[in-house]
N, C-alpha and C positions, 0 to 999 in steps of 0.2 A: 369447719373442716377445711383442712388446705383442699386448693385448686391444685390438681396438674394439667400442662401440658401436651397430649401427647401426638405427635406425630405418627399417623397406622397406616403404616403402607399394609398392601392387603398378599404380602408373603407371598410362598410358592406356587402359589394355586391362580393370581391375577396379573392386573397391571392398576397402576397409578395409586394415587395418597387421597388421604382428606383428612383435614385437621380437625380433630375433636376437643371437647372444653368440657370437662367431667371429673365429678367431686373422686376423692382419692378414695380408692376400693372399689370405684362402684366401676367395675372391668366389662365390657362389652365382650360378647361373643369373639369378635376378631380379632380384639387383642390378646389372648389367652394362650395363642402359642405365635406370636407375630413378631417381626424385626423392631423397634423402631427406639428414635431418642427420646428422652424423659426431661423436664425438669420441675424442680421443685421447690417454691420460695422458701421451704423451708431446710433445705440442702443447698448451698452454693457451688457443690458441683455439678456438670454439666457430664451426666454418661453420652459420649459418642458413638453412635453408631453407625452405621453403612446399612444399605435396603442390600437383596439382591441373597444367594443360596449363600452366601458365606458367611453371615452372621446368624451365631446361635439366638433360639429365640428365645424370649424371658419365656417362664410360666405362668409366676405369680411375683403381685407388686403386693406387701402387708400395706393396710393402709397406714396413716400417724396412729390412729385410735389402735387398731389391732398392733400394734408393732409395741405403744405408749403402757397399752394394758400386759403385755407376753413379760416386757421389760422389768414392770413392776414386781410382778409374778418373780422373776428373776432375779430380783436384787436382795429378794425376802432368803433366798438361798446362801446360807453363813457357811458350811461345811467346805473346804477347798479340795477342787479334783485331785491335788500337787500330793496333800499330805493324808486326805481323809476320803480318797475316793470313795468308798462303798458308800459310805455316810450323805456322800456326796450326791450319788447316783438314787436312794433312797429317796431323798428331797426332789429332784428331777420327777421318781416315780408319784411322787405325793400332786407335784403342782399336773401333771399328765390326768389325773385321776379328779381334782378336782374343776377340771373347765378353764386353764387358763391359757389355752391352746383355741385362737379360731376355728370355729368349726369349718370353714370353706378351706382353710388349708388344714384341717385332717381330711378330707374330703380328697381333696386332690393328690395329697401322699397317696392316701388308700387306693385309688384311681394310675398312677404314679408305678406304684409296686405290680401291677401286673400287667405293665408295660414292656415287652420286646424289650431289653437296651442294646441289643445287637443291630435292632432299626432306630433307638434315639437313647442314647447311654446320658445324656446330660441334663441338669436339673438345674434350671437357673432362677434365684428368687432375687427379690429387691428389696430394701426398704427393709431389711431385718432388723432385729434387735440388738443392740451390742452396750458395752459398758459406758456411759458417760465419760468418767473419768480414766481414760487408760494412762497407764503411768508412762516413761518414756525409759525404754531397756537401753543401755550404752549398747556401742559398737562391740565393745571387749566381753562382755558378760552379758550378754541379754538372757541367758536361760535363767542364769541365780537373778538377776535382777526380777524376771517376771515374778517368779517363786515368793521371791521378799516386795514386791514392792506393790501385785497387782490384789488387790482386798474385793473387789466385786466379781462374779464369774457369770454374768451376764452371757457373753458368749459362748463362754462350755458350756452352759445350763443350753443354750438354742442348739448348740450341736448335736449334744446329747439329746435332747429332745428330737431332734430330727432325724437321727439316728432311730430311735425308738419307735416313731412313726412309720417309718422305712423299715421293721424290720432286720437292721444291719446291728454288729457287735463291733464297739470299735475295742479294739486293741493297740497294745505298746509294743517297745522294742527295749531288751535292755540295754542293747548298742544304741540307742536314741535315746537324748536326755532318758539316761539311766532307769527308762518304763513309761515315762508319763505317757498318758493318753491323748493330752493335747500337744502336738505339736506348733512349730513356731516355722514359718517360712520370712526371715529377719535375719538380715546380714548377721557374722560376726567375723570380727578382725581376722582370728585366727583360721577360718576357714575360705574366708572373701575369694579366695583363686579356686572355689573347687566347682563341679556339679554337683552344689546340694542343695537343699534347703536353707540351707548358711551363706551362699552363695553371693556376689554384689552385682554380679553382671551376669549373661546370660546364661543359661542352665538348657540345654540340646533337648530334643524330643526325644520325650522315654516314657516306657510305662513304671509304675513303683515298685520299687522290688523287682529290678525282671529275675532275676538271677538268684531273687532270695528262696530257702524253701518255707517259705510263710508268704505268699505274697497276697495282699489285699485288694478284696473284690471290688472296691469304694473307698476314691480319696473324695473328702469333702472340705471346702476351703471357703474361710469366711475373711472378706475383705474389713479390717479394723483401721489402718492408717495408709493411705497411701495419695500423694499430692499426684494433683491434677498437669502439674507443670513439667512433672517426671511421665512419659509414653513408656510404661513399664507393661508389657502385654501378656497373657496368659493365650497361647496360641494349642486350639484343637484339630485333631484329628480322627474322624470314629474306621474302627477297623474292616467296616464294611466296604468304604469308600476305598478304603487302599488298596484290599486288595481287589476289587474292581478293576483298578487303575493299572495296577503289576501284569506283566505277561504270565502264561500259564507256568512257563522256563523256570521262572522265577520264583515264583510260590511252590516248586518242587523242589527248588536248592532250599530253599529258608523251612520245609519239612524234614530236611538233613541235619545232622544233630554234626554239624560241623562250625560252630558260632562259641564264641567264650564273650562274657559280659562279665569281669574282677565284681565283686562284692563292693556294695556303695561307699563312697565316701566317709558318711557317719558310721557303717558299721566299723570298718576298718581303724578309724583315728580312737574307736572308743578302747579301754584297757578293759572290760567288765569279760567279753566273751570272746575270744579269737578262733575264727571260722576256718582258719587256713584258706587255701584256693578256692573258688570258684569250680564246678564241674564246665565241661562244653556242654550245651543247648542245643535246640533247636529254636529258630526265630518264629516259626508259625505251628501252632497248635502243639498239639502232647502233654498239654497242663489243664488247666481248669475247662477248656474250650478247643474243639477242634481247628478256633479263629484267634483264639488268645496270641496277640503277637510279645513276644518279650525281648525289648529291645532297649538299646540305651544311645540315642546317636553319638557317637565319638569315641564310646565305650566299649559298643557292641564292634568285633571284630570277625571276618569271616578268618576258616583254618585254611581252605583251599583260592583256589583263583576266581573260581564258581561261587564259590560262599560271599572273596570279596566284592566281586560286580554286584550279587543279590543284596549285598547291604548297599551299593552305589545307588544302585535301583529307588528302596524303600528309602533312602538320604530324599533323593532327587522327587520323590512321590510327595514324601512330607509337607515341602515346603512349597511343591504347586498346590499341593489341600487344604494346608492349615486355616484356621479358622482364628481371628483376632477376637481378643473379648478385655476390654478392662476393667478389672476388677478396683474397684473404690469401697469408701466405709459402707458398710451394711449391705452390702453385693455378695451373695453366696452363688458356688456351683459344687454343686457334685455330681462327679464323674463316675460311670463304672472301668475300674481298671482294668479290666480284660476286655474292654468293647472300643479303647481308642487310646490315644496316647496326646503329652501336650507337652509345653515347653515354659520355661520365661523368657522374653524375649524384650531387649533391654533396647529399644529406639530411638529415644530421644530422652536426656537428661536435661532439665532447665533448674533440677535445684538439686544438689550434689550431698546437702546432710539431710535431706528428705530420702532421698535413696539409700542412706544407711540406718534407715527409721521406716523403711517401709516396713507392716506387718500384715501378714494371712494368719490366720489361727486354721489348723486345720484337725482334720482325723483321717486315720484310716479304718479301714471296716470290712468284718467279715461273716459270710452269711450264716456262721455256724461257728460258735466255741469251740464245740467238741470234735470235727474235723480235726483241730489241729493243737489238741490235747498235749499230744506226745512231744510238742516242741516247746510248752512253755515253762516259764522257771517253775522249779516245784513250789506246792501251794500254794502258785497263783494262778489265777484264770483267764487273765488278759494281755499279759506280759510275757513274749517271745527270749526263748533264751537265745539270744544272738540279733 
């Protein structure tokens, strides 16, 4: 069984470190929700991290064996999300039903789900499961490429499973690759200057969908390719902390429905559903949560003078709170998206067609189908008309 590593500083509650030397899985009490670096002779990457309140902390590392076994489980899965969803998800419920799910991480999902995420919205695992062989999507076409070229679904199969476990329903968009359920966070040419998932360079702190009316409770994002030599960062914020941080002044203007946020990117550039404008907002609360903030930084604009300071305000909040985290192969996080928001944040380039090959596979997710019934395409259940 590999050796890890790990350095356990002893988190929010102490002071000082001490270096442990302990077979992979076998997770001690203090690491279970603690800061610290990893490494693994069987990974030659080296996760970074920082001690101190501003790194999020893991929850769960799989071990090789548990991570070795999920995989296998996984690759037994033929049916593809792209073209034979149901079929697809059936298989997912088959391998759920027969044991090929550690039991100490259904364990801590279960444990997991009836957690506040207003007090800890983020879910962060290591050492996941993913495809061996991912194919390589060009810059121009990465959507059809995935579609035609990737033949294992190792990682939809863990998403969807973790999905399942959590209780969450992920759903599509038909303005986003025309439904699919997995999304792709992977440059493409055509989109390279925007704030989106398609994006090559940095993408502003936002929550998903602020503006949409479907917006998802749960983004979840699984790290598949991304080089060590590229400081490509996925930076958090949880929405308690912010507004802690905001004067009272201010969290009264952003209750005013005086704020406009245009419709995303990928809605917009798709031909399938055209949503016209955007309605005006309010930036705090009146949606899913009386904290739910929905903002887009660069995008989100105030109407009055008042509205624009309170977005200067929540700019300048962001980016004293943020929270660095990078995401590498087999690194998942999931977010609740009404409890905080995040960004990508593009720091240091050392290798420039690794950054047009970086990939997140992600989902979004929502606690309930039938809430939002009335908005998606007729006779489907998971795909958003718009």
């Amino acid at each position: 069984m590999t050796n890890m590593y790990i350095r356990c500083f002893s988190g929010f509650r102490g002071t000082g470190c001490r270096q442990l030397r302990m077979a992979s899985g076998s997770m001690p009490t203090c690491l279970r929700r603690s800061s610290f670096s990893t490494f693994s002779p069987s990974n030659s990457s080296v996760v970074e991290s920082r001690t101190g309140p501003a790194q999020i902390p893991v929850d769960f590392i799989f071990s090789d064996k548990e991570r070795d076994h999920l995989k296998s489980s996984l690759l037994k899965v033929t049916d593809s999300p792209y073209s034979a969803y149901p079929r697809f998800e059936e298989q997912i419920d088959h391998l759920l039903a027969t044991g090929a799910v550690a039991d100490r991480f259904q364990k801590l999902c279960e444990t997991k789900r009836g957690i506040d995420s207003y007090h800890d919205p983020y879910f962060l695992i290591k050492n996941c499961p993913i495809d061996d062989n991912l194919p390589h999507l060009s810059f121009q076409t990465p959507v059809a490429d995935k579609r035609t070229l990737k033949k294992t679904f190792v990682s939809e199969g863990f998403l969807l499973l973790y999905a399942k476990l959590m209780r969450q329903e992920p759903i599509g968009y038909l303005n986003f690759n025309d439904g699919d359920i997995f999304h792709d966070v992977h440059p493409m040419q055509r989109m390279a200057k925007t704030q989106s998932q398609k994006g090559l360079d940095t993408v502003r702190f936002h929550k998903d969908l602020p503006n949409h009316f479907v917006r998802p409770d749960w983004v979840n994002l699984l790290g598949l390719r991304a080089d060590p030599a590229n400081r490509i960062l996925t930076c958090f914020v949880n929405n308690k902390d912010l507004l802690a941080s905001l004067p009272a002044e201010t969290k009264t203007v952003l209750r005013q429905e005086a704020f406009h946020t245009p419709y995303d990117e990928m809605t917009v550039s798709s031909g399938n559903k055209k949503l016209g404008d955007a309605p005006s907002h309010r930036v705090l609360g009146g949606g899913a949560t009386e904290y739910e903030i929905r903002f887009f930084e660069g995008r989100t604009v105030g109407l009055t003078d008042r509205a624009r300071r309170a977005v200067d305000d929540v700019v300048a909040a962001l980016h004293r709170l943020k929270r660095p985290l990078l995401i590498l192969r087999g690194d998942f996080i999931g977010l609740a998206n009404n409890e905080c928001l995040h960004n990508k944040e593009v720091v240091r380039i050392g290798n420039a067609d690794a950054q047009r090959s970086r990939w997140l596979m992600k989902t979004v997710n929502v606690r309930s189908l039938g809430d939002h019934g009335r908005h998606m395409v007729e006779g489907q259940v998971r795909t958003v008309n718009g």
